[in-house]
C-alpha positions as CSV (number, residue, x, y, z in Angstrom):
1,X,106.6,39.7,60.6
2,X,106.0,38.2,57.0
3,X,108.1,35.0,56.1
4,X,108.5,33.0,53.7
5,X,106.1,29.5,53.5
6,X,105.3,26.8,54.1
7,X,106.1,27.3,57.7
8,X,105.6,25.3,60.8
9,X,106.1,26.9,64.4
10,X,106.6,24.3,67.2
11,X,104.9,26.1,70.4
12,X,106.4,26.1,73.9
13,X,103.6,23.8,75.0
14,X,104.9,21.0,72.2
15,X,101.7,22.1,69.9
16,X,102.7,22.5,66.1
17,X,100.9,25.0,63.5
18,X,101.7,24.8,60.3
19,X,100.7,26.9,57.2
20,X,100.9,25.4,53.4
21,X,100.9,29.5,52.1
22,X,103.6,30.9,50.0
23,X,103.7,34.1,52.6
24,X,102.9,33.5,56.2
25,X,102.4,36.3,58.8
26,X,103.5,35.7,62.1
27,X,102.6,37.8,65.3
28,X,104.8,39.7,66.9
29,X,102.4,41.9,69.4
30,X,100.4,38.3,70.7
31,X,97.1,40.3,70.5
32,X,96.0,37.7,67.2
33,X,93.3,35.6,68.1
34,X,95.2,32.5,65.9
35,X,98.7,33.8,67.6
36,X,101.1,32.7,66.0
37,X,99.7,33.5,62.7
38,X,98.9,37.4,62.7
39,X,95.1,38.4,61.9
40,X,95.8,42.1,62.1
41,X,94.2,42.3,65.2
42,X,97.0,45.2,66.2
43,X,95.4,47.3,63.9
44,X,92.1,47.2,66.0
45,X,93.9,47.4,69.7
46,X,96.6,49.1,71.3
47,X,98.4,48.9,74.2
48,X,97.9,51.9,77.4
49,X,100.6,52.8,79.7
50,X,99.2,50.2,82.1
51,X,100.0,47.1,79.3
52,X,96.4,46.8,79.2
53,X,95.1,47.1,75.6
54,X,91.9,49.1,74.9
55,X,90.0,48.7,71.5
56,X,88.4,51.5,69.1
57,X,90.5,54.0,70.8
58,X,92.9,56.2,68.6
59,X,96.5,57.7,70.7
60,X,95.2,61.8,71.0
């Protein structure tokens, strides 16, 4: 989800992240390795039918 910045996203265990950038991506999936902030790393993975995620694999 793209929103508009600066942002700053309070997390559940009372952490704070904040971004100074005039468009901010936050993730939705939770598969970003700086979750909140989305680095596209849903492009790379996807999730099975088991809600396991396997990388490099394409859906057939």
């Amino acid at each position: 989800m793209m929103v508009q910045g600066p942002v700053r996203i309070e997390m559940p265990d009372g952490s704070v992240v904040e971004s100074d950038r005039f468009m901010v991506a936050i993730c939705m999936c939770k598969r970003s390795k700086t979750y909140p902030l989305c680095d596209t790393s849903h492009r790379r993975r996807r999730r099975t039918g088991d809600g396991e995620s396997s990388a490099g694999q394409r859906p057939a």
